[in-house]
C-alpha positions as CSV (number, residue, x, y, z in Angstrom):
1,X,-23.6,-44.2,-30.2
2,X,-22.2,-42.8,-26.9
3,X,-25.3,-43.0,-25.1
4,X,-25.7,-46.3,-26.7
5,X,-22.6,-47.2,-25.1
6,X,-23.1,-46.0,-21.5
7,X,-26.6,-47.3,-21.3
8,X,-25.7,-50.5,-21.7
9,X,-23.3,-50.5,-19.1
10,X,-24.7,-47.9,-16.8
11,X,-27.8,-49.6,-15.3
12,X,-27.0,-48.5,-11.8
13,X,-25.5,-45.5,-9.5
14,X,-23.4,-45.6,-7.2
15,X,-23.3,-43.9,-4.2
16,X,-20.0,-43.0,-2.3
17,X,-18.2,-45.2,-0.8
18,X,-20.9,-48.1,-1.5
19,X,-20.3,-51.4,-3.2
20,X,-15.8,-50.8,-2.8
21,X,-15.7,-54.4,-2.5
22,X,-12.7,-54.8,-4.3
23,X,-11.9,-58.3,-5.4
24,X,-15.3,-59.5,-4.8
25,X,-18.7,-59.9,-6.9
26,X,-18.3,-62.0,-10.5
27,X,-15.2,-64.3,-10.7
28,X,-15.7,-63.8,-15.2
29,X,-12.3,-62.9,-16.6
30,X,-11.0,-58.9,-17.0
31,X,-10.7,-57.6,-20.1
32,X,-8.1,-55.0,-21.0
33,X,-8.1,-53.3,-24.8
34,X,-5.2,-51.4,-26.3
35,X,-3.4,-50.9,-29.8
36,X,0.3,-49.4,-30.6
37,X,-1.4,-48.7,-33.5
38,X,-1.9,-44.4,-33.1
39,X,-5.5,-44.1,-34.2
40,X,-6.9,-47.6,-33.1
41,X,-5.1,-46.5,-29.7
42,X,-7.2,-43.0,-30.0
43,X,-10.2,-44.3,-30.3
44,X,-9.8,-47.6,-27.5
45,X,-8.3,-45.2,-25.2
46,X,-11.5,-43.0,-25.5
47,X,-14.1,-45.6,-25.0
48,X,-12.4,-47.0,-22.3
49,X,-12.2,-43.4,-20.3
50,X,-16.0,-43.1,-20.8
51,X,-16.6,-46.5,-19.8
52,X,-14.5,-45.8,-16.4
53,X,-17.8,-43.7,-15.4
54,X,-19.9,-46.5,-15.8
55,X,-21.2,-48.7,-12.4
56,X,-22.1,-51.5,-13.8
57,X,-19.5,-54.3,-14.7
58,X,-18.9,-57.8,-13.9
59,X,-16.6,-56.5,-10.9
60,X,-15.0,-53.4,-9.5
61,X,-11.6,-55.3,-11.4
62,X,-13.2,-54.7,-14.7
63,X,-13.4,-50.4,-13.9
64,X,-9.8,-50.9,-13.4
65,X,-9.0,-52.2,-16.4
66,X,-10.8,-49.8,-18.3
67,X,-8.7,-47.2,-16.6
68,X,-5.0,-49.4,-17.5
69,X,-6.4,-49.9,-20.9
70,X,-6.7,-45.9,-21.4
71,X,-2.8,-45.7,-19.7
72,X,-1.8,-48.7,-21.7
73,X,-2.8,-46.5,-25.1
74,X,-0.7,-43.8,-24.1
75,X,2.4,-45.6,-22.5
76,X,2.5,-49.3,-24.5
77,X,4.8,-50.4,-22.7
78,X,3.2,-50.8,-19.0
79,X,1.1,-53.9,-20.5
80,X,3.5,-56.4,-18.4
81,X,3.2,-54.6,-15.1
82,X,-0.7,-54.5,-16.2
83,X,-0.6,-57.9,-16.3
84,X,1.4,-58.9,-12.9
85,X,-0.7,-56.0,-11.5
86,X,-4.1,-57.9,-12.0
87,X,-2.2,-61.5,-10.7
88,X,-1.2,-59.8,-7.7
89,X,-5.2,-59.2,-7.2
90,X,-5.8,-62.9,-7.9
91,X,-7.5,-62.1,-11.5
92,X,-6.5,-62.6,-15.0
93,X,-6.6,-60.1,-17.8
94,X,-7.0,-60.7,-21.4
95,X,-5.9,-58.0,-23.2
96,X,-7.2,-57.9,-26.5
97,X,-4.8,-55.9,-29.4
98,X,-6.3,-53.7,-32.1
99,X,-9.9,-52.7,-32.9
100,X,-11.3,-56.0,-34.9
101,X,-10.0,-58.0,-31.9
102,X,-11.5,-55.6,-29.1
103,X,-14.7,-56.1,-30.9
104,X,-14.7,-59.2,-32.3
105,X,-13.6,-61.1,-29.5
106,X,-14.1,-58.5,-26.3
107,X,-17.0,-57.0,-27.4
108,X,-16.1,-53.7,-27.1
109,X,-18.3,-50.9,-28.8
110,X,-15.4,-48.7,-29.9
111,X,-16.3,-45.1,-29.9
112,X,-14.8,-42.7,-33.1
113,X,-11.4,-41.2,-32.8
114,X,-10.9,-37.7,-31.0
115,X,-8.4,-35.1,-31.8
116,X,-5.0,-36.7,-30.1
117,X,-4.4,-33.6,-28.0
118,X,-7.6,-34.2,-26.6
119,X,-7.1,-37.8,-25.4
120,X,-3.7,-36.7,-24.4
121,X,-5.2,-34.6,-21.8
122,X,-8.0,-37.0,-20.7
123,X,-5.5,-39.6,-20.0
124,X,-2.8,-37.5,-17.9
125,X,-5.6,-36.0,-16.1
126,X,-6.8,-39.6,-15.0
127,X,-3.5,-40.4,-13.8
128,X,-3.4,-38.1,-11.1
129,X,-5.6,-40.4,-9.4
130,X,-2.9,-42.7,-8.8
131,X,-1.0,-40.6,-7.2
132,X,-3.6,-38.2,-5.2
133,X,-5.1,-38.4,-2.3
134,X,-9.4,-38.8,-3.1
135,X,-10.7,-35.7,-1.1
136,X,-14.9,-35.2,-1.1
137,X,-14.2,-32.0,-0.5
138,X,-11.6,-30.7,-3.0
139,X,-12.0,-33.4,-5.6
140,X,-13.7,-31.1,-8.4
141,X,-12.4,-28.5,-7.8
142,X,-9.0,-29.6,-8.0
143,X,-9.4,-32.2,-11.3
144,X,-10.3,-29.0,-13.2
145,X,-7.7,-26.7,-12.4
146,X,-5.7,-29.4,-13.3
147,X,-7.5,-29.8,-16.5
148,X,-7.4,-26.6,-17.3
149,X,-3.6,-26.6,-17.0
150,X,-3.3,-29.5,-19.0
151,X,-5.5,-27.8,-21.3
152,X,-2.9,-25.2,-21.6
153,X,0.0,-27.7,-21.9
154,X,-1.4,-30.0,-24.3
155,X,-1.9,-26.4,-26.8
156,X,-5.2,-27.5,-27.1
157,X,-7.5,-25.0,-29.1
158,X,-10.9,-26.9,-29.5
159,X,-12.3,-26.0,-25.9
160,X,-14.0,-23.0,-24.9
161,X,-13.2,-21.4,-22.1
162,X,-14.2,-22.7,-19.4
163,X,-15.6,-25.8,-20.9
164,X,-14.9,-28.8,-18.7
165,X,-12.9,-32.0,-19.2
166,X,-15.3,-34.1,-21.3
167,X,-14.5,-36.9,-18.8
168,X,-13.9,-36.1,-15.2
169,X,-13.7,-39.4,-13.4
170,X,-16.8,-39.2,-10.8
171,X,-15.7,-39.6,-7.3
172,X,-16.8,-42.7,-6.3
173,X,-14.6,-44.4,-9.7
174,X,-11.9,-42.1,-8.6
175,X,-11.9,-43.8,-5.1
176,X,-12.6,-47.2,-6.4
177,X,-10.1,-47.2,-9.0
178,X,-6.9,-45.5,-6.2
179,X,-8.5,-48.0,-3.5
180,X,-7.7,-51.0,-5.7
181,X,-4.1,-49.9,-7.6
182,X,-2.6,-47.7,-5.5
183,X,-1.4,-50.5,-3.0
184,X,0.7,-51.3,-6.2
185,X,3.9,-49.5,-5.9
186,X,5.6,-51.3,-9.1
187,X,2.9,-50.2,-10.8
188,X,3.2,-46.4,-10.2
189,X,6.8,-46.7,-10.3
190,X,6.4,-48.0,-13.8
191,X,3.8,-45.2,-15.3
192,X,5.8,-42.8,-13.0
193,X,8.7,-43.8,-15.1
194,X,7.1,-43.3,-18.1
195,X,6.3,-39.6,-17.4
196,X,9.6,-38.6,-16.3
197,X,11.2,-40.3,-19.6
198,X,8.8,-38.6,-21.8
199,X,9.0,-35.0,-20.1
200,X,11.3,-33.7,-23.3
201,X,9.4,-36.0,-26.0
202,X,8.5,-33.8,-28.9
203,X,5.2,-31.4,-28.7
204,X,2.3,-32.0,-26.7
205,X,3.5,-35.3,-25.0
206,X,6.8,-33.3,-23.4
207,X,4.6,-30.4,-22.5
208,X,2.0,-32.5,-20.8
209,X,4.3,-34.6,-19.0
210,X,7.0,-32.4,-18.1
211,X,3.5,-30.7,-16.2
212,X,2.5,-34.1,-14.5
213,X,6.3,-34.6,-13.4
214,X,6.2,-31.1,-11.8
215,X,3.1,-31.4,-9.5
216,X,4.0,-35.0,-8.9
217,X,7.4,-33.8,-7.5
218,X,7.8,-34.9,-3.5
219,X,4.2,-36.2,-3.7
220,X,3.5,-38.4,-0.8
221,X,6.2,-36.6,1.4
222,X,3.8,-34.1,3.0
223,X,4.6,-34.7,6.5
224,X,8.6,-34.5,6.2
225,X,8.8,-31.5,3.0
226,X,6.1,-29.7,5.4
227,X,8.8,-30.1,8.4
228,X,11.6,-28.8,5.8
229,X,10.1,-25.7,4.1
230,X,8.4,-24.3,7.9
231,X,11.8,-25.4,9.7
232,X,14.5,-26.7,8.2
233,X,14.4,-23.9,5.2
234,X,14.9,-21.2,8.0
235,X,17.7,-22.9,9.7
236,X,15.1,-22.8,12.9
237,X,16.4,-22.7,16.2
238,X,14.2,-25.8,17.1
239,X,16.0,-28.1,15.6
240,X,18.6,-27.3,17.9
241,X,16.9,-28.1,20.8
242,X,18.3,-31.3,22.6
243,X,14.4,-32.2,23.3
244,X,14.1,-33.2,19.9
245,X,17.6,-34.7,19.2
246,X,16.3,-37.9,18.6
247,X,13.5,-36.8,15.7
248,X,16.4,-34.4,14.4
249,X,18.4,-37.4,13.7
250,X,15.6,-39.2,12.4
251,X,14.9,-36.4,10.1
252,X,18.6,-36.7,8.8
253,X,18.5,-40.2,8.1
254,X,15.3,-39.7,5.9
255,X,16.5,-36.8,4.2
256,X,19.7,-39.2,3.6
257,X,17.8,-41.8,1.9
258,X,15.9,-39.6,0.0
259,X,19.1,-37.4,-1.7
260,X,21.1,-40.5,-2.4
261,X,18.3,-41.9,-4.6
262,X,18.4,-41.5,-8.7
263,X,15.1,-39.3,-8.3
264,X,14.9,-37.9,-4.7
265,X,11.4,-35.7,-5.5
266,X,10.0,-39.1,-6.3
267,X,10.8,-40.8,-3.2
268,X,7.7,-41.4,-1.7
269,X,6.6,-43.2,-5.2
270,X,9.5,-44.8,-6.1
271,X,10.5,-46.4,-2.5
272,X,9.0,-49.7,-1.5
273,X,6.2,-49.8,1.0
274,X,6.5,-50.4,4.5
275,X,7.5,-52.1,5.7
276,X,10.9,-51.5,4.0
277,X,12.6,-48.1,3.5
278,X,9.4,-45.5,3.3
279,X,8.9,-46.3,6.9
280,X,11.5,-43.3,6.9
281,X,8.7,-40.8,5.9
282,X,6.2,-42.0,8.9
283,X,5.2,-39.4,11.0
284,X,5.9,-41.2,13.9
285,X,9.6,-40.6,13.2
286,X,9.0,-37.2,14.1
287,X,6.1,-36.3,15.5
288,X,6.8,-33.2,17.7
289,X,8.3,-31.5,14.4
290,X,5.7,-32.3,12.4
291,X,3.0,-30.2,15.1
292,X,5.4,-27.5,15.7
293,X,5.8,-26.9,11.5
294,X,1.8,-27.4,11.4
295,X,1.2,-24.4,14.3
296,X,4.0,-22.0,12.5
297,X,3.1,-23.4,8.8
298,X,-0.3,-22.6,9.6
299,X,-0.5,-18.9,8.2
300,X,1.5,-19.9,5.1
301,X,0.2,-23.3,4.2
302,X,-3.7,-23.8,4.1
303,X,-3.3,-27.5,4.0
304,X,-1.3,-28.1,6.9
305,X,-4.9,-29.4,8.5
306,X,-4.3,-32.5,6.3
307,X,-2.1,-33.8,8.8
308,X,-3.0,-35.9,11.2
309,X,-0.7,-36.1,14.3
310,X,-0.4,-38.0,17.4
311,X,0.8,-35.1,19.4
312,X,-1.5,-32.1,19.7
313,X,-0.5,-28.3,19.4
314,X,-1.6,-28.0,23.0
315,X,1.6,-30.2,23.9
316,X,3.6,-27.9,26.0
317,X,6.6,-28.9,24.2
318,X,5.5,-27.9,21.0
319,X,3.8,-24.9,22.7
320,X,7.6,-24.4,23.6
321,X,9.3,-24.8,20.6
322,X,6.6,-22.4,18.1
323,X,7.7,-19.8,20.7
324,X,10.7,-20.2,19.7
325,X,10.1,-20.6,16.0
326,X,8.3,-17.4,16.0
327,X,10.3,-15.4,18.1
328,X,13.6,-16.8,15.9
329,X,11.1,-15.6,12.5
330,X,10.5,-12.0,13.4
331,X,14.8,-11.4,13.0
332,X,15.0,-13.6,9.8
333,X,14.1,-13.2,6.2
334,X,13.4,-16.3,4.8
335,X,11.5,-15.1,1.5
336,X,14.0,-16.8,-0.8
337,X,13.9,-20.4,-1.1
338,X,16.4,-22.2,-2.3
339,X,16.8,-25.9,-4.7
340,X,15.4,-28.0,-2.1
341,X,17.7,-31.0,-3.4
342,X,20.7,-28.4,-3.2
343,X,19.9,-26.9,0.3
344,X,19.3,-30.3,1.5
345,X,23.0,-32.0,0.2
346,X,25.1,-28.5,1.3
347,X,23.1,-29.3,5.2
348,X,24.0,-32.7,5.3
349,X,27.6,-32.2,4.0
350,X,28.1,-30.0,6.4
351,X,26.7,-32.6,9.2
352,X,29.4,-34.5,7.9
353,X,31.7,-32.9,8.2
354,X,31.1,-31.5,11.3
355,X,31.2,-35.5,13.0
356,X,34.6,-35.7,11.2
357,X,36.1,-33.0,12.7
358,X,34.3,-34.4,16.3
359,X,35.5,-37.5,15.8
360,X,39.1,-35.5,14.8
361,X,39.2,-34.1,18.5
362,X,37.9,-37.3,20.2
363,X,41.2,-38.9,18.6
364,X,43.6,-36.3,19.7
């Protein structure tokens, strides 16, 4: 039945990065499938995962709503933003409720149902792709340790060993599918919010979300949490330096914005796009801190080469200032690190306070 299923919508490959014209091709109407109903949801959410693989739909639109149709059977309650999501893209979906429906009047060949642990972990693992960046490189290799994990969360027995994910979203989807929803903030706000309100639901949902919340946690905030954990962590004498007093405060005023919020390690999720308040978190902001933590982060962080900065390490400034990072380094011990939220409100309390007694003197 499966291979029934995927050869008569797999009639084609695609190759990376080829035919990502999202929004274009047939103008037919999207369909999205989903149930409330626990084992009708089982088995749509399955089919719908293996047809995200498959290259060969009326429109790129139609992979996504394969892939919100899977969400939609786990989290029920996203089906508005769903909706608004696809109108926002100029398309309407027609989401059809329950099996008979999905194959009476969307013609959907629903696949059988799977153990729930199973599809549990096959649909958190495809929602890291909202919130990931698509690397050629590391993609593989970082879906399965992640699935592996989940795996492990989920208390899911009927693998063997090493046994892979039964479906790992190829590449190509996975680009297609973050290339057309991840410009979509209310969207991963809303399924973000779902995970975090589920993280102490009983069993394997808690487990598996509680996970997704944790490696989700100051996601998008590369740049800035690289900055604090190489510099501001260690209290580091460069950001002392009155060369750099203007990213300093720009630094201060994003950390600001990002304690005062209801979920601070979601900040770069839950905050509008630019060009409204995330416009904080731009490198630009800061952009000889951000070289200086990438030369000293560079023997403790392997992925400080994601970065791409407008100032090179070559800069004699920042050639300056990793002097005196490293030199500052070799007399501290910096092995413990603290709450990150914690450390961040005791710095900035103090900065506070410290202007009120400056502003104390000016008066007298």
């Amino acid at each position: 039945m499966v291979s029934r299923l995927l050869a008569r919508n797999t009639t084609a490959t695609q190759t990376p990065d080829s035919n990502l014209n999202i929004g274009f091709g047939s103008t037919g109407a999207v369909r999205g499938f989903m149930s409330e109903n626990r084992i009708e949801g089982n088995r749509i959410g399955h089919t719908c995962l293996k047809l995200c693989n498959s290259s060969n739909h009326d429109s790129n639109h139609q992979i996504c709503a394969y892939y919100l149709s899977a969400v939609m059977t786990l989290f029920p309650g996203i089906r508005p933003i769903v909706v608004d999501t696809f109108r926002d893209m100029g398309r309407e979906i027609t989401v059809f409720e329950g099996v008979e429906a999905c194959v009476t009047q969307g013609g959907l060949e629903v696949l059988e149902q799977v153990p729930a642990s199973k599809l549990l972990v096959m649909v958190a693992h495809s929602l890291l792709i909202l919130y990931k960046n698509i690397n050629v490189q590391n993609y593989d290799n970082y879906m399965r340790n992640r699935d592996r994990a989940l795996v492990s969360a989920a208390r899911f027995v009927d693998r063997q060993g090493d046994e892979p994910c039964e479906v790992l979203i190829n590449i190509e989807i996975a680009r297609l599918i973050r290339t057309c929803l991840a410009p979509h903030q209310r969207l991963r706000a809303g399924i973000l919010r779902m995970i975090i309100g589920n993280q102490n639901a009983p069993g394997a949902l808690g487990s598996v979300m509680s996970y997704l919340a944790g490696i989700l946690e100051w996601a998008e905030m590369d740049s800035i949490m690289l900055i604090f954990d190489t510099l501001l962590l260690p209290r580091s004498p460069v950001l002392y330096d009155r060369q750099v007093a203007v990213e300093v405060f720009n630094l201060c005023e994003a950390f600001k914005a990002i304690i005062s919020t209801d979920h601070p390690p979601y900040f770069g999720i839950f905050s509008p796009p630019p060009p409204s308040t995330t416009r904080i978190l731009e490198q630009s902001k800061f952009p000889i801190l951000l070289a200086v933590a990438q030369v000293c982060g560079a023997d403790k962080c392997g992925a400080v080469g994601q970065f791409i900065t407008t100032t090179t390490s070559e800069n004699g400034l920042v050639i300056e200032l990793a002097d005196k990072y490293l030199l500052a380094t070799q007399r501290a011990n910096t092995a413990l690190i603290p709450n990150r939220i914690r450390f961040l409100t005791e710095i900035l309390r103090g900065g506070q306070e410290q202007d009120t007694r400056n502003e104390q003197g000016v008066r007298r």
